[in-house]
Every structure is written in C-alpha cells, then in structure tokens.
C-alpha positions in Angstrom: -71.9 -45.4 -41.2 -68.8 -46.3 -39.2 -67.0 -43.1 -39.8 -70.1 -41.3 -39.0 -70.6 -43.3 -35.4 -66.5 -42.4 -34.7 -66.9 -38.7 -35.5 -70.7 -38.5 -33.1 -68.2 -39.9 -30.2 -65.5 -37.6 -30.7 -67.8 -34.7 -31.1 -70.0 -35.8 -27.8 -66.3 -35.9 -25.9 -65.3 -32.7 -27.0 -69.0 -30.6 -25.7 -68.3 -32.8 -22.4 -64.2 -31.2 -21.9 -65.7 -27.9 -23.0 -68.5 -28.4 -20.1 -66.4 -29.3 -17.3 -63.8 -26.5 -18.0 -67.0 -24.0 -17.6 -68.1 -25.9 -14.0 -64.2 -25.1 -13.3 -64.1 -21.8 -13.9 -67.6 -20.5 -13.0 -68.2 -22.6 -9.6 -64.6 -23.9 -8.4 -66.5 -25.4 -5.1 -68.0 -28.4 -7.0 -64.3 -29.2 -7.3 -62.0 -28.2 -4.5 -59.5 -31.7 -4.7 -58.4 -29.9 -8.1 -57.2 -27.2 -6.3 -53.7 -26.4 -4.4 -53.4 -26.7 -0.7 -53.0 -22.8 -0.4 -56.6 -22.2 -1.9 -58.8 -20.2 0.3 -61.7 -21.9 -0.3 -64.6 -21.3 2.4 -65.6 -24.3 5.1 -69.5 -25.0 5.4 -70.6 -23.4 8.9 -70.1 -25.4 11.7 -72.6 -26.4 13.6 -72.4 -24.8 17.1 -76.0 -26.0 18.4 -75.1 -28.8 20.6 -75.8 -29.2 24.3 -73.5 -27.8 26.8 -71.7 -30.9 28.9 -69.8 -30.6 31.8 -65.7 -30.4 32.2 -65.4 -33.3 34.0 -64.0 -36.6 32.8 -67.2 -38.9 32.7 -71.1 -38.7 32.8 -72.5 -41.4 35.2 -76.3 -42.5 33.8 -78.1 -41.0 36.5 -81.5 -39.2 35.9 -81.5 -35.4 37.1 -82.0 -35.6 40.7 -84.4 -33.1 42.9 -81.8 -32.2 46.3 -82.3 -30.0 49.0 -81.1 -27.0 48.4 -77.4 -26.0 48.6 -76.5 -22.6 50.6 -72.9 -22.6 50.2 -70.8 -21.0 47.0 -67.5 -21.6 48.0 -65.6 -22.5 45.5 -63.4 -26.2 44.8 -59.9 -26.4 45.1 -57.0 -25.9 42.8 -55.9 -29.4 43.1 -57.8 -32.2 41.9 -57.6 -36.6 41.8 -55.4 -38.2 39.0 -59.1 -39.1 37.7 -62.5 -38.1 38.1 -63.4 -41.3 40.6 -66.3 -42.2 43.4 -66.8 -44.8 45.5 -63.2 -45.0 46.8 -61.6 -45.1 49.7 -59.1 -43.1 51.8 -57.2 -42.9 54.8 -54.0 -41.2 56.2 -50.8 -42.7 57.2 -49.3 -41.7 60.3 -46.1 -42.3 59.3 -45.9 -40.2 56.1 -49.0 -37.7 57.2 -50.6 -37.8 53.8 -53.7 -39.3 52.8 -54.0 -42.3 50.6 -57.0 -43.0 48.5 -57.2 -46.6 47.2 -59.8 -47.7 44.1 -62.6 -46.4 42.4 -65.3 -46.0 40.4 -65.5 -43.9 36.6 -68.2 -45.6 34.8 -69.7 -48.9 34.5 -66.8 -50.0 32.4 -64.0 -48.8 35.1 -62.8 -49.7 37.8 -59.7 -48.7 39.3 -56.9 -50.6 40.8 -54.2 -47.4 41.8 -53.8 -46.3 44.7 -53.0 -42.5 45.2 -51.3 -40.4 47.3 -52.5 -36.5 48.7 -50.0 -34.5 50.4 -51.3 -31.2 51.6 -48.1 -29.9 52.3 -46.2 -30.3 49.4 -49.5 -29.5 47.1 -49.3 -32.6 45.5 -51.5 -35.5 44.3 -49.9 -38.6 42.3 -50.2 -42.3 41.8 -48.2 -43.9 43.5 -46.2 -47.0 41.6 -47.6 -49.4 43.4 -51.1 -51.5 42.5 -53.7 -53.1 44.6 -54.4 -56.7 43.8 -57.3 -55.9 41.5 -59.4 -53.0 40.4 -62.3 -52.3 43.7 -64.7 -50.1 44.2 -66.7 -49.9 47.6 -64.0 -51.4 49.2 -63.2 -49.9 53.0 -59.4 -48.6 54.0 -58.1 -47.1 57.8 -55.1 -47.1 59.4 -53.4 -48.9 62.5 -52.1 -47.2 65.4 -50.7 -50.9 66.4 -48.6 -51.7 63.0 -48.6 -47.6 61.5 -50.2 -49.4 58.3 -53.3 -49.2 56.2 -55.6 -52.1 55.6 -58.3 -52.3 53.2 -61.3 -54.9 53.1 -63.2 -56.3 50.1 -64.8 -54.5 47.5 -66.5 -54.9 44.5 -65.6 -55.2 40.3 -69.0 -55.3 38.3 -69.7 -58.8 39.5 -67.3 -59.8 41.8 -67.0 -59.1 45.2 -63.4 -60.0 46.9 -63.4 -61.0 50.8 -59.0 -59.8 50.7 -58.0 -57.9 53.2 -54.3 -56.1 51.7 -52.2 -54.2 54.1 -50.0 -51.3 52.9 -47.1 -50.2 54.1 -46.7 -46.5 53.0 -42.9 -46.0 54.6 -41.7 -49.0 52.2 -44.3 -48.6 49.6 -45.4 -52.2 49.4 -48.5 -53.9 49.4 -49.6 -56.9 51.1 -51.7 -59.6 50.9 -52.7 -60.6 54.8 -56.0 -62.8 54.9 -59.7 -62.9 53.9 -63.1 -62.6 55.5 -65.8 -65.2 56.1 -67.1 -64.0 52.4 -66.7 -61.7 49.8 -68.2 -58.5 50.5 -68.4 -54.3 49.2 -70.8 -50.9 50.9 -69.8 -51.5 53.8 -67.3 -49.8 56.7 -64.5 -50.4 58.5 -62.8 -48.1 60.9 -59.8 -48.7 64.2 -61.2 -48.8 67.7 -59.2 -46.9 70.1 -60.5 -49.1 72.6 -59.1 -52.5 71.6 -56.8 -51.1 68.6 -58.4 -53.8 66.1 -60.3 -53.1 63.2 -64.5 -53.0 63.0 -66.2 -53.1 60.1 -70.2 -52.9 59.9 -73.0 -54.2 57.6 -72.3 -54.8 53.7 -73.8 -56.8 50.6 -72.6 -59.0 47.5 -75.6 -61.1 46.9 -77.3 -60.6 50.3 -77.1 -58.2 53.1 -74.7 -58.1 56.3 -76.0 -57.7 59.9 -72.5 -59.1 60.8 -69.6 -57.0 62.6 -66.3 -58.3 61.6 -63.7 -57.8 63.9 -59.7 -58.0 62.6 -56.7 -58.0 64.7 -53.2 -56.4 62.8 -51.3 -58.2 65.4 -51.9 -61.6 64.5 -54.0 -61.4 61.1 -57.0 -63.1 62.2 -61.0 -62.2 61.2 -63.7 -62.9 63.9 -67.3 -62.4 63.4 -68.7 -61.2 66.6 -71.5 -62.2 68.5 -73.4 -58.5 68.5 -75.3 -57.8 65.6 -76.4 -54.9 63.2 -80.3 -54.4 64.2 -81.0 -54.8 60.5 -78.9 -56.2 57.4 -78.0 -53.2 55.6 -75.2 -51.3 53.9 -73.1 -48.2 52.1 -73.1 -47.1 56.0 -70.1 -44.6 57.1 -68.6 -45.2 60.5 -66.1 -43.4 62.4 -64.4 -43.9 65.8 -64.6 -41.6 68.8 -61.2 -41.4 70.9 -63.6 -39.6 73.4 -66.0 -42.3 74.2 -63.6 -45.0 73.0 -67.0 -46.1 70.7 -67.6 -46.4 66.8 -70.4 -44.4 65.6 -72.2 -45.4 62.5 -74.2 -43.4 60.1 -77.0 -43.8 58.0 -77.0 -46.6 55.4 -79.5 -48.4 53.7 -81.5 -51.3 54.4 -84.4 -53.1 52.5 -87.9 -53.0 53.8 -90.4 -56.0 53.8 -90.3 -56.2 50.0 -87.0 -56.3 49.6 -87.1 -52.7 48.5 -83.7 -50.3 49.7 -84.8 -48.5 52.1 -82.7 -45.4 53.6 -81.9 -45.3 57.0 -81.8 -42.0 59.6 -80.3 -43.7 62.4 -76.9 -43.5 64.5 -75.7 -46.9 66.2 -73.2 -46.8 68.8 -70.7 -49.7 69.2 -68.6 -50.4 72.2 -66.1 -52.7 71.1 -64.9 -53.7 74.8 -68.5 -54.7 75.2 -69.4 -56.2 72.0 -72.8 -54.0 72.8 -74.6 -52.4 70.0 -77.2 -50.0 69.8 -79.5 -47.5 68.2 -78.6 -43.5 69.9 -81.4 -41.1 70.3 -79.8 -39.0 67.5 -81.2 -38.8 64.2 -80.1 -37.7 60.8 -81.7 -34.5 59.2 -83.3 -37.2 56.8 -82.6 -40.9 55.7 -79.9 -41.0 53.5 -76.5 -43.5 52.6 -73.1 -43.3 50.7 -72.3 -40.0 53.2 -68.4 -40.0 54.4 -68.1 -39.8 57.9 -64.6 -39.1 60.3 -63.4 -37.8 63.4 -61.4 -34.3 63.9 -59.1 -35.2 67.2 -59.0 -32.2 68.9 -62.7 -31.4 69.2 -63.9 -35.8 69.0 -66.5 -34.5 67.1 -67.4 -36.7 64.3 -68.2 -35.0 60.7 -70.4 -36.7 57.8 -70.5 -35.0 54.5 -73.0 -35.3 51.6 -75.0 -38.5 50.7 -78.3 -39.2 49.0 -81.7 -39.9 49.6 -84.4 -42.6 47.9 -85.5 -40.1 45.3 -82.2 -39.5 43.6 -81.3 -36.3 45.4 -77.9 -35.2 46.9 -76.8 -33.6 49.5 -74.7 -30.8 50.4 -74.8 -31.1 54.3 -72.2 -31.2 56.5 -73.3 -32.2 60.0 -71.5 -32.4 63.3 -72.0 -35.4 65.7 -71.3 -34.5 69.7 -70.5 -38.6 70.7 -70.9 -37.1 74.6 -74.1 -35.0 74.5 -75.8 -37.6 71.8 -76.5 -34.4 69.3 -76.7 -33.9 65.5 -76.2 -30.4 63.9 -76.2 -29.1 60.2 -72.7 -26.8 60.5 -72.0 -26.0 57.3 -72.1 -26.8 53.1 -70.6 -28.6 50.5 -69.6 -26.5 48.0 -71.9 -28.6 45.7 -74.1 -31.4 46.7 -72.5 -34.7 46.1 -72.2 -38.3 47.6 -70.0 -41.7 47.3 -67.2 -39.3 48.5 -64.4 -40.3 51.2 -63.1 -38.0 53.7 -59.9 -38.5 55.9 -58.7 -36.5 58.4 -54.5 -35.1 57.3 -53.9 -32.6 60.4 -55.9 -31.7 63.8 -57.8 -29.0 62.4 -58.7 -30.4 58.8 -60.7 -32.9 57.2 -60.2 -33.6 53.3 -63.0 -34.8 51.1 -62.1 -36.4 48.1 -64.0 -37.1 44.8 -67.9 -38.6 44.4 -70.6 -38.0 41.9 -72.3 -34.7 42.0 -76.6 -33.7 41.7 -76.1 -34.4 38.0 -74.4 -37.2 37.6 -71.1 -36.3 37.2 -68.2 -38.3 38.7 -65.7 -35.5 40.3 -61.7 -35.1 40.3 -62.2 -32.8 43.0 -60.6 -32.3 46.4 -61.6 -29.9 49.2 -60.7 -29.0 52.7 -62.8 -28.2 55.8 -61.4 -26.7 58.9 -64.2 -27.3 61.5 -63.1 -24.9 63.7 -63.8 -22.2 61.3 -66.8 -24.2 59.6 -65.4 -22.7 56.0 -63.3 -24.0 53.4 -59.9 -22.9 52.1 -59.3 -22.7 48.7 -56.5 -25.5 48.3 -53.6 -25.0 48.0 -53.9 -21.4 49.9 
C-alpha cells in the first residue's frame, strides 16, 4: 500500500512539471518574471482617460467661479516667480530699482517665508539668501523715501497673526527686526505718505476687524494709532499714495454687514495725512469687490488697481485708472486673465509690474506681467 501511495505522488508531480512547461510555452504572459530583461513582452494599455489639470504648481480649493467677462488675450510673460504664490507682497527699492516681493501663499499647508527679488533689467527673478522672520501671508510691504528701506507689517500663518514690523535693507541685504503694533494683524494696507513721509496703514482682521489707521515713523520706530477712523471695520483693502494731492487713496475692501456676513465694498476713501481727515470720495468702483492691487505711476499720479473678486466667487480682469484730481474711475484696460490676491509695484516711470495671485479657477500663478499705462498694453516680458 505504501509503495503504491509513493508512486500516486510521484506520478501526480510529474503531470504537474509536464503542465506548467505547456503554460510556458503556449502563453509566456502568465509568466513574464521567468523571462530575461531583453524580452519584448507587451505593456497593458495605459489609461489615458484622466482629466486635464492645469501647468501650474498648485490647485487652491476654490469652486469654479462665474467672472465678468475678460476682453483681453495678451499673452503672460516669459518670466515667472520662484513659486506659484498669492497673497504676497511687493515693493521696489529705490536704491537697487528692483522690486522685492516678500511671503506668500501656495496652499493651505504653505506659507512662505523668502523674500524675492525682480529685476526688469537684467531679466531676472531669484530668492534672495536672506529670510523673513517667519513664513506670512497677507502681510503689507512699501518703501521709505526717508531711510531708502522697505518695511513690512504683520501678516498671517494659518492661525497666527504677527503684529512685527521688519525693515529691510536691500543695499546690505539684511533684515531687521524694528518694533510691533498695538496687535497682531493680516488683509490689510500700508503704503508712504509723501506728505509727512511716515507710513499709513488701513483697516485689517485677526479675530476681529480694524477701523484703526496706524501710523509709523522710520525715523524714530514708533507706532501711533490715530485719532481718524475707517467709516467701517473692514479689510483686504488696497491703498496707494498720490504725490499729486499729497493724499492716500484706498480701494475697495470688504466689510461685514449686520450679521456678521463679508460684505464687499465699492467705495474709494481719501486720507489726508497732515489732517488726520478721512473720507468717503464720490467715486465708485465698477462693482464691490477686495483683494485688488492698487499703485501709483509718477509721471501721470494716476493711481492703477488690477483684478480682485466679488461675493460670488468671480474674478476680475479689470484694470481701472483713478484721476486723484478730477475724483474719476475708468476701466482702461485687461488682465490677460482674470485673477486677484496679486501685488503690483511700480519698477520705472512708465511701468507697473503685477506679480502672482490665484486665477478664475483656482489656480495659484507664478506669473509676472507688465503694464505700461501710457500705452494701456502689455509687453511680453522680457521684450
């Protein structure tokens, strides 16, 4: 019985070599890790039925907004941001004419702390090797005509909202600590009076919002609230100075109404800082809107503001022109793409640089562009 047990198994081994030889030789796929490297043995088809997504570095969880409709097709520049970023902040340096753009926003998860520097003339956009304190988005930066420095105020990481104020000094490439403000704030904007030649900045949030003008001195690093007041808390406005009327202007913004519900704003306030006087202009925006980038061109005193967005999710492409003398608002041209939480900075008398945002669909940008007002087109960059 044993002997006839041992010669079932050997038998049953045998038909079971004899059956996998056949699989080898009639179907070799079933067993392609028997084969040699150089085997031509066909891939399954890939699967080439996924959604198209966009070039750029990062997708911001947006829902597909309606905008107003964009009439411009000029195209974006060559040159684009070390990253894709939003909600930063930029300003030129008189000393070294270039522009320096400070923070940032990716995605939820980043924040940025680099500062970079845009020089038009050389074509050229790096990172410059030194940090700010901490990573900051929404934070405000301008220069100083007094100390030929930059400044830049607050901002915000997730959470946290810092009440710094870091100068830096572009000639020696080192950054500063200087003082703080009353309290830790972010969407809000600061810009130089020509006037007084001390820094303004308007409105703001962290847990609450600002109806508070802050007013800092370079000279002797002191913070002063002053006694004039937004009309309403509210914040993410855009100011810029006029040279002309020796005034700030301030654009747009948001606010919340009696329910505690953001409400956009269409309004233009004036502020004379000699005065400490501020007040609603006559002028209106096309529509309500916030997170637009606002600046002066010095030759003309006109005042620019690009882009923005309204309460239901759209973006805008505007560029609109604001006469400080005659009190007048005009649409003058396009973005090449609609787009807000940009900054803008003037680099030379007859252009105005735009750097970054988030696009209609989400999309956080790397781009940079140039306007030339006087022309009321864009250049390809560099031309």
């Amino acid at each position: 019985m044993h002997k006839q047990v041992k010669h079932f198994w050997k038998l049953a081994l045998g038909l079971l070599f004899i059956y996998i030889l056949f699989l080898l030789v009639t179907n070799l796929s079933l067993f392609p890790f028997f084969l040699s490297p150089d085997k031509n043995i066909p891939l399954p088809v890939e699967d080439t039925n996924y959604p198209s997504l966009p070039t750029n570095d990062s997708l911001l969880p947006i829902s597909s907004p309606s905008s107003p409709s964009s009439t411009s097709t000029t195209p974006l520049f060559n040159m684009t941001l070390p990253s894709a970023t939003s909600y930063l902040s930029c300003a030129e340096s008189s000393t070294t004419q270039k522009i320096y753009c400070f923070g940032g926003f990716l995605d939820p998860l980043n924040t940025f702390s680099i500062i970079s520097e845009f020089d038009s003339r050389s074509s050229t956009d790096k990172v410059i090797s030194v940090e700010m304190p901490h990573p900051a988005d929404y934070l405000s930066c301008t220069k100083s005509s007094i100390t030929h420095t930059l400044y830049c105020f607050g901002g915000r990481d997730k959470d946290v909202f810092y009440s710094e104020i870091f100068e830096y000094r572009p000639l020696q490439n080192v950054l500063l600590n200087k003082t703080t403000m009353p309290l830790g704030r972010a969407h809000f904007s600061c810009t130089e009076s020509s006037a007084t030649h001390k820094i303004y900045c308007f409105g703001g949030s962290s847990d609450k919002l600002y109806d508070e003008i802050l007013m800092y001195d370079p000279l002797i690093n002191s913070v002063k609230i002053m006694r004039s007041r937004l009309p309403t808390p509210r914040y993410q406005v855009s100011c810029a100075n006029s040279a002309l009327t020796q005034k700030i202007y301030c654009f747009g913004g948001a606010e919340n109404d009696a329910k505690g519900h953001a409400r956009r704003i269409d309004l233009v306030l004036e502020y004379d800082p000699v005065t400490d006087i501020a007040k609603t202009t006559r002028a209106r925006l096309p529509t309500p809107r916030r997170l637009l980038s606002c600046v002066e061109q010095s030759t003309t005193h006109n005042i620019y503001c690009f882009g923005g967005d309204d309460a239901q999710g759209g973006f805008y492409d505007d560029i609109i022109r604001y006469d400080p003398l005659s009190d007048s608002l005009a649409i003058v041209a396009h973005l090449p793409e609609n787009r807000t939480g940009m900054s803008c900075a003037e680099d030379s008398p007859s252009s105005l640089y735009c750097f970054g945002g988030i696009n209609q669909n989400g999309i956080i940008l790397d781009s940079i562009f140039k306007f030339t007002p006087s022309k009321g087109l864009f250049k390809r960059f560099p031309s």
